[in-house]
VEXLO-40234 format. One record per residue (C-alpha): x, y, z; residue in three letters; residue number from 1. Coordinates in steps of 0.25 Angstrom, whole numbers. Last residue first. Example, Ala and Ser with C-alpha at 12.3 -4.5 7.8 and 13.67 -1.06 7.14 Angstrom:
<sites>
<site c1="55" c2="-4" c3="29" gudren="Ser" tivo="2"/>
<site c1="49" c2="-18" c3="31" gudren="Ala" tivo="1"/>
</sites>
This chain:
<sites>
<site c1="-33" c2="13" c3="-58" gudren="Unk" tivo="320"/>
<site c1="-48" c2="20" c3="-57" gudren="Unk" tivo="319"/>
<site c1="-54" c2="28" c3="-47" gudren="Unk" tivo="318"/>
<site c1="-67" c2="30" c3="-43" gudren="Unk" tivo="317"/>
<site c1="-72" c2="44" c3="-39" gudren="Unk" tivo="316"/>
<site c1="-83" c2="48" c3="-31" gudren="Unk" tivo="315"/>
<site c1="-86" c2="64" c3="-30" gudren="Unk" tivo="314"/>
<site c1="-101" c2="62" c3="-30" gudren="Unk" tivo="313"/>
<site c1="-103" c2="69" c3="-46" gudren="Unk" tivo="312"/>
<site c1="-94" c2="59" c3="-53" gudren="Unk" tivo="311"/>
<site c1="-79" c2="59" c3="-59" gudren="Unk" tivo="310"/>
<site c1="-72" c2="47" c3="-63" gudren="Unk" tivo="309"/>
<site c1="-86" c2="39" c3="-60" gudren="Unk" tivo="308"/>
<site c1="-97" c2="38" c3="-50" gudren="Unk" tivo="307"/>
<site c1="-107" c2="51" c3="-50" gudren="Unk" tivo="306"/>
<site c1="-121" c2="43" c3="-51" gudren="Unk" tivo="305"/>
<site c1="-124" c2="51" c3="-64" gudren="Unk" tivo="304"/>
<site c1="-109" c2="47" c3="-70" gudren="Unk" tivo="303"/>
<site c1="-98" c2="55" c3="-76" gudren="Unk" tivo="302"/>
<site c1="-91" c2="50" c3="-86" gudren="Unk" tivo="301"/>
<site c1="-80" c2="38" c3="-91" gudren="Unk" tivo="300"/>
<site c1="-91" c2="31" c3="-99" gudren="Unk" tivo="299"/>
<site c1="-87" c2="16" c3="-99" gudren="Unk" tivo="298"/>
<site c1="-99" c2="8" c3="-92" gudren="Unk" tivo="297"/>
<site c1="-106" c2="3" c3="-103" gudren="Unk" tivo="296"/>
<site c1="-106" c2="17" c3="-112" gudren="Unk" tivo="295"/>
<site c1="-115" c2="23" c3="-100" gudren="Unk" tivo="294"/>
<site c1="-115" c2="21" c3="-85" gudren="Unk" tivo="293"/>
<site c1="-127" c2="19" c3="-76" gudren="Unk" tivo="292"/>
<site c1="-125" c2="19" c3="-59" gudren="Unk" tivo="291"/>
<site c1="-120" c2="13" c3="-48" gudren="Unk" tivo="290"/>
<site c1="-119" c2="-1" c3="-52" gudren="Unk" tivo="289"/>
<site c1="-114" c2="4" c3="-65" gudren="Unk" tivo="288"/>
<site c1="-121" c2="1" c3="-78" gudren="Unk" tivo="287"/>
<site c1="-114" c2="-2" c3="-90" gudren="Unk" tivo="286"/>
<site c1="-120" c2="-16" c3="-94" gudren="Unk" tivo="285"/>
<site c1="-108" c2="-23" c3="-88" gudren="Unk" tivo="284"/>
<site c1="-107" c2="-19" c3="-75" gudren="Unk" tivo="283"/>
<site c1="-100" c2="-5" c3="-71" gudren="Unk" tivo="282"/>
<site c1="-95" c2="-5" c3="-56" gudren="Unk" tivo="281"/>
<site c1="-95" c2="10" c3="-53" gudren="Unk" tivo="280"/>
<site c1="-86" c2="16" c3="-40" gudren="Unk" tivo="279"/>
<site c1="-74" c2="9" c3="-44" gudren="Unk" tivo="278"/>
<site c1="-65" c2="7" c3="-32" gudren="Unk" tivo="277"/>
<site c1="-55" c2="17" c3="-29" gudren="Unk" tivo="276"/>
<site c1="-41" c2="14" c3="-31" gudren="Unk" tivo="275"/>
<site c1="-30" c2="7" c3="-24" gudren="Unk" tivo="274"/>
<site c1="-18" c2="10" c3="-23" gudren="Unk" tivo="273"/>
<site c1="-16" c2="13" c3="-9" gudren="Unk" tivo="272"/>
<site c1="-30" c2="20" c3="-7" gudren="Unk" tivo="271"/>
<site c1="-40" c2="28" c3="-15" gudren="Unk" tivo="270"/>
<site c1="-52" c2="36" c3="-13" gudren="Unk" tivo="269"/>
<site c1="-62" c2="40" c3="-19" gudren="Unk" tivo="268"/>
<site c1="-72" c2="48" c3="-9" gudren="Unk" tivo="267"/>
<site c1="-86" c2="45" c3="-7" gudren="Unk" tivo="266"/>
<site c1="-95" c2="58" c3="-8" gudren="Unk" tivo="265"/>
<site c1="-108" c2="46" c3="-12" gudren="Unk" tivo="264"/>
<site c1="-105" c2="34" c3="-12" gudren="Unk" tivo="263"/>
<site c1="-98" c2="25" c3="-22" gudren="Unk" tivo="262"/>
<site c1="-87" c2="18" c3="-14" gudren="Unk" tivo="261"/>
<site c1="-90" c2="22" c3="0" gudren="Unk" tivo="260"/>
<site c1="-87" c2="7" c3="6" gudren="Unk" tivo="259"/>
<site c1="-78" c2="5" c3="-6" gudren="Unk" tivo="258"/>
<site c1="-66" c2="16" c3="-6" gudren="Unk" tivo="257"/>
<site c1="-69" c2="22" c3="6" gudren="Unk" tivo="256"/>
<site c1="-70" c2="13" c3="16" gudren="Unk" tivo="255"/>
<site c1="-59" c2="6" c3="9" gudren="Unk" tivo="254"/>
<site c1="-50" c2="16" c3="9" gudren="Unk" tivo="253"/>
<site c1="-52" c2="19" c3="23" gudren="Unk" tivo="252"/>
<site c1="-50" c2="7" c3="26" gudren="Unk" tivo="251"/>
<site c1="-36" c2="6" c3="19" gudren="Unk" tivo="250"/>
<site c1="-30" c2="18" c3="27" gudren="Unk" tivo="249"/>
<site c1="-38" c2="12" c3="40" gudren="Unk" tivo="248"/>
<site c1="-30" c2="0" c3="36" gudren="Unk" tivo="247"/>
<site c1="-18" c2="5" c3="32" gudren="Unk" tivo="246"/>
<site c1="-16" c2="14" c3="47" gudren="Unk" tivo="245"/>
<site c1="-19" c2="2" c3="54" gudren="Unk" tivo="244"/>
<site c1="-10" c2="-8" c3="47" gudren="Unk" tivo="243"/>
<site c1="3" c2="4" c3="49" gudren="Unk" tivo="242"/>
<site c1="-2" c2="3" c3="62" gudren="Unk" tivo="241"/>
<site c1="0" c2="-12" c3="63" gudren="Unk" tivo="240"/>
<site c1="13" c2="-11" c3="57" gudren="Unk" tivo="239"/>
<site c1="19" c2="0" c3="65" gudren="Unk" tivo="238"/>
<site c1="14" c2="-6" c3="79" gudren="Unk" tivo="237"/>
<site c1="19" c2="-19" c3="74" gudren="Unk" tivo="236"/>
<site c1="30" c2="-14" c3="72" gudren="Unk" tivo="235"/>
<site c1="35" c2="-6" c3="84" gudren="Unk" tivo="234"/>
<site c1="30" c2="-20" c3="91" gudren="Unk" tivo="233"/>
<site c1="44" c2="-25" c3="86" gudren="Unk" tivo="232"/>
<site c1="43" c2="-40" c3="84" gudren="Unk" tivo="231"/>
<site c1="48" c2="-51" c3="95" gudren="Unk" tivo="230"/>
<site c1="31" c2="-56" c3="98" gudren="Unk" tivo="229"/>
<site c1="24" c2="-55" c3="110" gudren="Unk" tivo="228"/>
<site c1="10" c2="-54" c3="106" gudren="Unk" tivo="227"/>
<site c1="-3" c2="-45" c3="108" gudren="Unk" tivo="226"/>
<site c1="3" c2="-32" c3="102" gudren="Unk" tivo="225"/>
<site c1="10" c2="-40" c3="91" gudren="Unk" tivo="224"/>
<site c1="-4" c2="-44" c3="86" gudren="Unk" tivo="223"/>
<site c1="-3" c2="-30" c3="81" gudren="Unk" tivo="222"/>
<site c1="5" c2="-34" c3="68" gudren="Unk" tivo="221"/>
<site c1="-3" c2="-44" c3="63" gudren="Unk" tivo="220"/>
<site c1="-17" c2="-37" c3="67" gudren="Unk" tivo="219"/>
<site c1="-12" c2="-25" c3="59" gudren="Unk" tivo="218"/>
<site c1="-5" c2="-33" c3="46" gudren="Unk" tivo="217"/>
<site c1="-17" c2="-43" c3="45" gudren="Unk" tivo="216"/>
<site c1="-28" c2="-28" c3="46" gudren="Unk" tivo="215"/>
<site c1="-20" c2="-21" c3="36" gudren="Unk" tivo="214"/>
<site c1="-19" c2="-33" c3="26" gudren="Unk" tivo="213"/>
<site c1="-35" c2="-35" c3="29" gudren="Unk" tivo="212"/>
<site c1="-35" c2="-19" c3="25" gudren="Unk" tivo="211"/>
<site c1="-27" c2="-21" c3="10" gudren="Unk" tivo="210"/>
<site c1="-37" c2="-33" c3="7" gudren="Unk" tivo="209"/>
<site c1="-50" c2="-24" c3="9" gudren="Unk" tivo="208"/>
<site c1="-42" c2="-13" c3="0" gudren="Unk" tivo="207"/>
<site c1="-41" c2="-24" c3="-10" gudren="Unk" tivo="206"/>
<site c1="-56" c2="-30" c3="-11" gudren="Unk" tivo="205"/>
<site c1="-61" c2="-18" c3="-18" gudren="Unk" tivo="204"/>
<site c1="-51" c2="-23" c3="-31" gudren="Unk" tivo="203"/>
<site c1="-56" c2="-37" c3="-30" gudren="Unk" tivo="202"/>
<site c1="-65" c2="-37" c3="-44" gudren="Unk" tivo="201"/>
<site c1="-51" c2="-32" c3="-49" gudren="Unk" tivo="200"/>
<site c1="-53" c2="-44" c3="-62" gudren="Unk" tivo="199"/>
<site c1="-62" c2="-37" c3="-68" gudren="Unk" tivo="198"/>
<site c1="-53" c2="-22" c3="-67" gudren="Unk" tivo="197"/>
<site c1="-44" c2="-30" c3="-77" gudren="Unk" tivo="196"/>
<site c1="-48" c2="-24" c3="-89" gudren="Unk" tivo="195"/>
<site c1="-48" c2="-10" c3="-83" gudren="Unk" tivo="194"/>
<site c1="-32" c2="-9" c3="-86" gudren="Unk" tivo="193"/>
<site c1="-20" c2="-17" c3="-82" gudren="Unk" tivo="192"/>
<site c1="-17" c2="-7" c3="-68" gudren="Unk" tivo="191"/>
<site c1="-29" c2="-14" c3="-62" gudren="Unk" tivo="190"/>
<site c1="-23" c2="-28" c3="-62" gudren="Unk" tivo="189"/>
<site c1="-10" c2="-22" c3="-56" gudren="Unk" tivo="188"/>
<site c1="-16" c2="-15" c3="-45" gudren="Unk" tivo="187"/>
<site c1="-25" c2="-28" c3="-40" gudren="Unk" tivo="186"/>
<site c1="-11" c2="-35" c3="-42" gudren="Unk" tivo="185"/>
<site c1="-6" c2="-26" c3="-33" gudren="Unk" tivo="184"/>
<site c1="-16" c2="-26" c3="-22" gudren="Unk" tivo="183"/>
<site c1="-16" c2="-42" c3="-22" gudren="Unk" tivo="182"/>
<site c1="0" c2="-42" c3="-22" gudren="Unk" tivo="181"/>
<site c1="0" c2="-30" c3="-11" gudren="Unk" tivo="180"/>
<site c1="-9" c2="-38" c3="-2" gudren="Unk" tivo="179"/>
<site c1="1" c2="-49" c3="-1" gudren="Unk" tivo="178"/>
<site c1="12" c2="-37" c3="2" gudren="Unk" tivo="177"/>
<site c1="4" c2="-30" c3="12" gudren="Unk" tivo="176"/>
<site c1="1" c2="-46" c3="20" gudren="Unk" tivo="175"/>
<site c1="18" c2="-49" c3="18" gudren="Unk" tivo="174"/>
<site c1="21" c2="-35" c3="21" gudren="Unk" tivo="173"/>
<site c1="14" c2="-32" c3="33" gudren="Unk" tivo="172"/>
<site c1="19" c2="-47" c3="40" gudren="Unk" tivo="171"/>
<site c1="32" c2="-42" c3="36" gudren="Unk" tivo="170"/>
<site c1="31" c2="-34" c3="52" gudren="Unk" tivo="169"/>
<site c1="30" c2="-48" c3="61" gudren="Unk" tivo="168"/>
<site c1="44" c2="-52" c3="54" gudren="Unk" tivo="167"/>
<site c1="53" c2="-48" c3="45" gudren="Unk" tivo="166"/>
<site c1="61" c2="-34" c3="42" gudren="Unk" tivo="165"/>
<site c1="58" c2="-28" c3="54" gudren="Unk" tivo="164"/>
<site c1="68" c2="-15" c3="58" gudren="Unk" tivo="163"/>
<site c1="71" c2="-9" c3="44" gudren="Unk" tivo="162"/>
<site c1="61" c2="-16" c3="35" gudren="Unk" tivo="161"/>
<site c1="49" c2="-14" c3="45" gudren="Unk" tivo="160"/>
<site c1="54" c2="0" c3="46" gudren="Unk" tivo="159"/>
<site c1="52" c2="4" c3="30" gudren="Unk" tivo="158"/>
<site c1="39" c2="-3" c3="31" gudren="Unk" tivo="157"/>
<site c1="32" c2="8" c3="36" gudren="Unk" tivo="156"/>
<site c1="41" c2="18" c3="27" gudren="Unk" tivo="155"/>
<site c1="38" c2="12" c3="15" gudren="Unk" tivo="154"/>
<site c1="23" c2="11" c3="18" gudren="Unk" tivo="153"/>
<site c1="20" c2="26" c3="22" gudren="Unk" tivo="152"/>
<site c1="19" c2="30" c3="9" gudren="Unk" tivo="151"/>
<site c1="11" c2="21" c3="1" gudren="Unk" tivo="150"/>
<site c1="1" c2="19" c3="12" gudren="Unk" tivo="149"/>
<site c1="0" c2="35" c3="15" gudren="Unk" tivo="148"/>
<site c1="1" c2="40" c3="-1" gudren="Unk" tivo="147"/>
<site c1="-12" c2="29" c3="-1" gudren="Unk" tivo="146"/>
<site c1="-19" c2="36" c3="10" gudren="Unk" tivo="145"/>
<site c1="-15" c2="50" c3="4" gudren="Unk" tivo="144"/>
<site c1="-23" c2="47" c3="-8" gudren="Unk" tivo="143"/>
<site c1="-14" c2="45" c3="-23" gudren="Unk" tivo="142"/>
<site c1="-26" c2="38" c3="-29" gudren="Unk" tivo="141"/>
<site c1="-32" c2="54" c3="-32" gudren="Unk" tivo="140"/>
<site c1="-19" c2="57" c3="-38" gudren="Unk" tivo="139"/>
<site c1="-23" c2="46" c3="-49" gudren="Unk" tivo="138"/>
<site c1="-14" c2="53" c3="-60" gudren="Unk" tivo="137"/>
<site c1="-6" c2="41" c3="-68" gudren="Unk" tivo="136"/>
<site c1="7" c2="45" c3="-63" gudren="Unk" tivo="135"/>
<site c1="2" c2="48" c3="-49" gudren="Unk" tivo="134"/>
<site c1="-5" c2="35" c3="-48" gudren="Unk" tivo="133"/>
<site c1="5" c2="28" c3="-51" gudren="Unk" tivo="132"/>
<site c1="16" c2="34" c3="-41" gudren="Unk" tivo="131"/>
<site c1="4" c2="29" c3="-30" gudren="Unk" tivo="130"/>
<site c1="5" c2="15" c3="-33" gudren="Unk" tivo="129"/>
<site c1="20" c2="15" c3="-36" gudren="Unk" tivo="128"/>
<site c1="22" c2="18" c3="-22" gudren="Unk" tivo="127"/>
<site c1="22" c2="4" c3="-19" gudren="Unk" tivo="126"/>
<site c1="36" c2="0" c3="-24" gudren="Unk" tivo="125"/>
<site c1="40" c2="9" c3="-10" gudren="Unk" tivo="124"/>
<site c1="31" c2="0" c3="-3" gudren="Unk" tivo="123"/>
<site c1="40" c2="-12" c3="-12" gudren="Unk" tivo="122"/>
<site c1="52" c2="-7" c3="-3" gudren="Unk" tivo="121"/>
<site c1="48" c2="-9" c3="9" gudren="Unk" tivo="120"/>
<site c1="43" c2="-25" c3="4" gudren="Unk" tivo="119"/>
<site c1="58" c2="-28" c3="-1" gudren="Unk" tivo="118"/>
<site c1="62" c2="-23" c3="12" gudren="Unk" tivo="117"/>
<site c1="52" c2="-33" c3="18" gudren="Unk" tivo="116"/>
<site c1="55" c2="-44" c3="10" gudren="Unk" tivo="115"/>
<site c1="71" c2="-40" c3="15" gudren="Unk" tivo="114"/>
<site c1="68" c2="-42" c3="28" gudren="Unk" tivo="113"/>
<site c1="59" c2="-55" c3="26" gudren="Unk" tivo="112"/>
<site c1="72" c2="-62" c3="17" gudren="Unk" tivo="111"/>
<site c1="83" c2="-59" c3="27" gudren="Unk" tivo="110"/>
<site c1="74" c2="-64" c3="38" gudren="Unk" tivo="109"/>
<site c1="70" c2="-78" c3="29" gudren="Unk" tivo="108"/>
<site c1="85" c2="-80" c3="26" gudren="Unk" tivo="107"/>
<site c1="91" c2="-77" c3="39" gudren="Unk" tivo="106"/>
<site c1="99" c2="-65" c3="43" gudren="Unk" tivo="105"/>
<site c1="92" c2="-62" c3="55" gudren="Unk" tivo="104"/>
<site c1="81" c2="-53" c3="60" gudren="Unk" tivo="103"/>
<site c1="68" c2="-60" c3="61" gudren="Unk" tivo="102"/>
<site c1="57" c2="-52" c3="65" gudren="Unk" tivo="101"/>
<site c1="48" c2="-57" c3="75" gudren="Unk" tivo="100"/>
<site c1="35" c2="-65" c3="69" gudren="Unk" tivo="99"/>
<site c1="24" c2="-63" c3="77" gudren="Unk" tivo="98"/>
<site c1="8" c2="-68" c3="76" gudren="Unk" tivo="97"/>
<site c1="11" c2="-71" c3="60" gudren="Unk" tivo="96"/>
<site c1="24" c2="-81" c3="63" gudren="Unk" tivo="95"/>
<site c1="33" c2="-81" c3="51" gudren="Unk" tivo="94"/>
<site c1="36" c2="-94" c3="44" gudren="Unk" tivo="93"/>
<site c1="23" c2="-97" c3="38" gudren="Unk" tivo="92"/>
<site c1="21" c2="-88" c3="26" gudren="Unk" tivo="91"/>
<site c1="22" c2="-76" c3="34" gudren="Unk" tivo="90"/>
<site c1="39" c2="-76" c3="33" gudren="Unk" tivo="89"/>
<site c1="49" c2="-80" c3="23" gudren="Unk" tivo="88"/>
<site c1="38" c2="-86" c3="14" gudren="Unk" tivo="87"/>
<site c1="28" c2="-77" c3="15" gudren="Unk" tivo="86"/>
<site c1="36" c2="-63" c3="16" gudren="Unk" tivo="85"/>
<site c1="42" c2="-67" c3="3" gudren="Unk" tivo="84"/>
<site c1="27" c2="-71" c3="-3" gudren="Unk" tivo="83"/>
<site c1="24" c2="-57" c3="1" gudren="Unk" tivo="82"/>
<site c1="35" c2="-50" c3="-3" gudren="Unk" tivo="81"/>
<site c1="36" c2="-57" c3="-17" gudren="Unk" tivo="80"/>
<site c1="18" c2="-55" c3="-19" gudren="Unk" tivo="79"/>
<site c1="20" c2="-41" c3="-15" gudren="Unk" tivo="78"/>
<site c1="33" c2="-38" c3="-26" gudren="Unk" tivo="77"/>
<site c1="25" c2="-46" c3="-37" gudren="Unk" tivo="76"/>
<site c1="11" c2="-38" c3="-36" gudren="Unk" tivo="75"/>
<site c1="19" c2="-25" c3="-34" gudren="Unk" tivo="74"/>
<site c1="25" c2="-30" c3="-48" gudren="Unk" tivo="73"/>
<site c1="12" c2="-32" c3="-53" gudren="Unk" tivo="72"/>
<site c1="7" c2="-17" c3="-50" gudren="Unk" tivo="71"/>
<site c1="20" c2="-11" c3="-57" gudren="Unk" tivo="70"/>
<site c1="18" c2="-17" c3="-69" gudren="Unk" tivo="69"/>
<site c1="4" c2="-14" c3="-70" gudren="Unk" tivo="68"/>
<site c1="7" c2="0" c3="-66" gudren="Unk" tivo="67"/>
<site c1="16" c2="1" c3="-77" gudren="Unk" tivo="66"/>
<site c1="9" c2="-4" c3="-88" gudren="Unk" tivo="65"/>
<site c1="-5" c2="5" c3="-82" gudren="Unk" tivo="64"/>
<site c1="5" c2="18" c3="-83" gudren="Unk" tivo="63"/>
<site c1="-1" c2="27" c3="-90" gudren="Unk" tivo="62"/>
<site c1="4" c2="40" c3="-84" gudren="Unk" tivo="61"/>
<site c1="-7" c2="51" c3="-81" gudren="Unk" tivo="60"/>
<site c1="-7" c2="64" c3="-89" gudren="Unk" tivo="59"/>
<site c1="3" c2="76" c3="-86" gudren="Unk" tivo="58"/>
<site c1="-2" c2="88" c3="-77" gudren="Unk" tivo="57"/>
<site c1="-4" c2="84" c3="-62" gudren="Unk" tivo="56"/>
<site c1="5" c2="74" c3="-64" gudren="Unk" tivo="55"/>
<site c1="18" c2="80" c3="-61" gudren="Unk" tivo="54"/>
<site c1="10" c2="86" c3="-48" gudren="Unk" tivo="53"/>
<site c1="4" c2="72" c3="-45" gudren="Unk" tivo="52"/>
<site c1="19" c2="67" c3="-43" gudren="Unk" tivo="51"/>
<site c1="23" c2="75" c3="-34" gudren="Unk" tivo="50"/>
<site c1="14" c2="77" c3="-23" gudren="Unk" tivo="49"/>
<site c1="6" c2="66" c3="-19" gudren="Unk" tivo="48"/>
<site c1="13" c2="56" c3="-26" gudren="Unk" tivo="47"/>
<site c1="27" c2="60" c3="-25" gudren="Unk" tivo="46"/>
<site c1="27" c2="68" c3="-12" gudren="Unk" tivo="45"/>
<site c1="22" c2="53" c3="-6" gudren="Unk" tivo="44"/>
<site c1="32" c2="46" c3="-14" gudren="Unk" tivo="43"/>
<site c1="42" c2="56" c3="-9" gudren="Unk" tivo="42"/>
<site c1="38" c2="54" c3="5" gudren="Unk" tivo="41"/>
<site c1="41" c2="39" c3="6" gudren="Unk" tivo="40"/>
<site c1="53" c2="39" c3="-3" gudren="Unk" tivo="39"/>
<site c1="59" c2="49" c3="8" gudren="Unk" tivo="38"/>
<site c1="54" c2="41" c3="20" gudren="Unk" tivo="37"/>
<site c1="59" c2="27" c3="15" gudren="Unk" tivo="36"/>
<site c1="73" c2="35" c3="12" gudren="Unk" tivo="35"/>
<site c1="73" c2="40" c3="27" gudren="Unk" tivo="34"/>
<site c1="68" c2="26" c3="33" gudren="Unk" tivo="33"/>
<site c1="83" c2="22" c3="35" gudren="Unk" tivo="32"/>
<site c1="92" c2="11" c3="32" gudren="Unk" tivo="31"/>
<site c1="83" c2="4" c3="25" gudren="Unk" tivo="30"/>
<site c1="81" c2="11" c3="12" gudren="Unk" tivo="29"/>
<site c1="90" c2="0" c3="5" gudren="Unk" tivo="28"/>
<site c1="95" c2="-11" c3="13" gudren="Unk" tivo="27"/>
<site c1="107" c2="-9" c3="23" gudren="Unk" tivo="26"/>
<site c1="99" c2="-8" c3="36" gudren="Unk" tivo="25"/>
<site c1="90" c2="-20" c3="31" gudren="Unk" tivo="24"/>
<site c1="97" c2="-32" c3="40" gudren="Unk" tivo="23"/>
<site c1="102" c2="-23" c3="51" gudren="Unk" tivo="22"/>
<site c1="88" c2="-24" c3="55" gudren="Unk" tivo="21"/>
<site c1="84" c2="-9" c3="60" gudren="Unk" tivo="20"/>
<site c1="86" c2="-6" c3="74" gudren="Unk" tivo="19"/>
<site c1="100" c2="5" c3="69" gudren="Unk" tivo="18"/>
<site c1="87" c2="14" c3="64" gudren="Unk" tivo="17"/>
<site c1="80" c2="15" c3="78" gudren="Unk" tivo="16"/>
<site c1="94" c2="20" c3="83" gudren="Unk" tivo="15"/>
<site c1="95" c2="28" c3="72" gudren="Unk" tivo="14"/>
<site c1="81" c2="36" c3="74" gudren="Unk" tivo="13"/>
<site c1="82" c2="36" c3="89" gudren="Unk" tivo="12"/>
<site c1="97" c2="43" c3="87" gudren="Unk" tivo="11"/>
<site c1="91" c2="53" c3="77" gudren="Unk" tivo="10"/>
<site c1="80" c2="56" c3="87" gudren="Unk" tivo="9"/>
<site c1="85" c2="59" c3="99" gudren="Unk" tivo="8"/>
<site c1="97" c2="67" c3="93" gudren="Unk" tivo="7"/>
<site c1="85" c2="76" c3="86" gudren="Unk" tivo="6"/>
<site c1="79" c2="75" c3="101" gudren="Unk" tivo="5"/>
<site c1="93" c2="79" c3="105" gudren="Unk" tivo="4"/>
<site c1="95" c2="89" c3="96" gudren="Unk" tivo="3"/>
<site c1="82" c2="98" c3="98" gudren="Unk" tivo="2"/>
<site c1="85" c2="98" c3="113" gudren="Unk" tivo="1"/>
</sites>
């Protein structure tokens, strides 16, 4: 009995396999999700486990030059994969209420399944994020939710590349990948030093951009319910719960992050790569908005109203 649900199994596993696009079957990583899975789990072992056991007792890494470097590349990769996707597709060309996949040799079909390789293996790019702040000891930025976002998005768009290169389904990674140049340069900015913190007036606005990207890719996907359309309604369901799970992910965030910034017994939290909003806004004579604060805003301790590094009402605010 054992062997024929095993029998079952591997002959449903390599039949759904031989349904990929012969296209990609020889590209790297794409002729099974196996090595996607692997990498998957030892990033997660890595920066959960791993990596904050070999730092537990040596000093942070400074590496702001490297961050920076790294931040503006991210910023260039986005903005090539989603001016890619533009022009060989949602620029015009593509239909936004169904766009089947196209699974010829031409120029523009050859050109959208290998964007979307290119965009499989910039999640992987992504991890990054999270390898940094292991290095430089923010362990608290490290949250489950943002090990869930980082993780699990290689191997979601792992089976996009292998059965729907183009189409309906690169809608995702055209509206991500716009979202990613604002995001990354946000990063980048940051990563130069507190100098620029004048010019991240926008930084709150970021998660609110990241949850309108969730709602476009939910309502663009699940349109499908209400439409004919020659696309594979297996993805439009894995899209559109993928959108639904981000979302709520993101709103949590949010709810936490800026609509119980600062009251009493909130929790600091972190999500993605972003960090906590600034609990004390500091104006020029010194004074906080929420309280007093010596030697013109700069004295790194404790404070009466408990805001701070470390305070008396457990609310942290992180810095980059």
């Amino acid at each position: 009995m054992a062997q024929i649900v095993v029998d079952g199994v591997k002959h449903f596993y390599n039949s759904t396999l031989e349904h990929g696009d012969p296209r990609v079957s020889n590209w790297p990583m794409m002729q099974t999700p196996w090595p996607t899975v692997g990498i998957c789990l030892s990033y997660v072992y890595l920066v959960k486990y791993l990596g904050p056991a070999l730092m537990k007792d040596r000093p942070s890494y400074n590496i702001r030059f490297l961050m920076v470097f790294y931040n503006f590349s991210m910023v260039f990769i986005s903005l090539y994969i989603f001016l890619k996707l533009g022009l060989y597709g949602w620029f015009g060309k593509y239909n936004y209420k169904c766009q089947p996949v196209d699974y010829s040799n031409s120029v523009e079909a050859n050109s959208m399944a290998s964007l979307s390789w290119w965009y499989y293996i910039s999640k992987f790019l992504e991890f990054s994020d999270t390898i940094f702040f292991v290095l430089r000891k923010k362990f608290t930025h490290v949250s489950t939710l943002h090990v869930i976002h980082h993780g699990v998005m290689p191997m979601s768009v792992w089976w996009g590349v292998k059965f729907t290169p183009g189409g309906h389904s690169t809608f995702f990674a055209f509206v991500n990948s716009f979202v990613h140049i604002i995001m990354y340069i946000y990063y980048a900015l940051s990563a130069i030093g507190p100098q620029m913190n004048k010019y991240l007036w926008w930084k709150k606005y970021m998660t609110t951009i990241q949850m309108v990207q969730f709602i476009l890719i939910f309502v663009h996907s699940f349109q499908l319910l209400f439409r004919e359309c020659n696309y594979p309604r297996g993805f439009m369901w894995w899209i559109g719960f993928h959108a639904v799970l981000f979302w709520f992910l993101f709103w949590d965030f949010y709810k936490n992050a800026y609509k119980n910034k600062c009251s009493g017994g909130a929790k600091s939290v972190t999500f993605g790569s972003m960090c906590s909003l600034d609990c004390t806004e500091q104006v020029s004579n010194g004074h906080q908005k929420n309280g007093n604060i010596a030697n013109n805003g700069n004295n790194k301790t404790n404070y009466s109203n408990g805001i701070h590094k470390t305070h008396k009402n457990g609310i942290k605010c992180k810095d980059l």
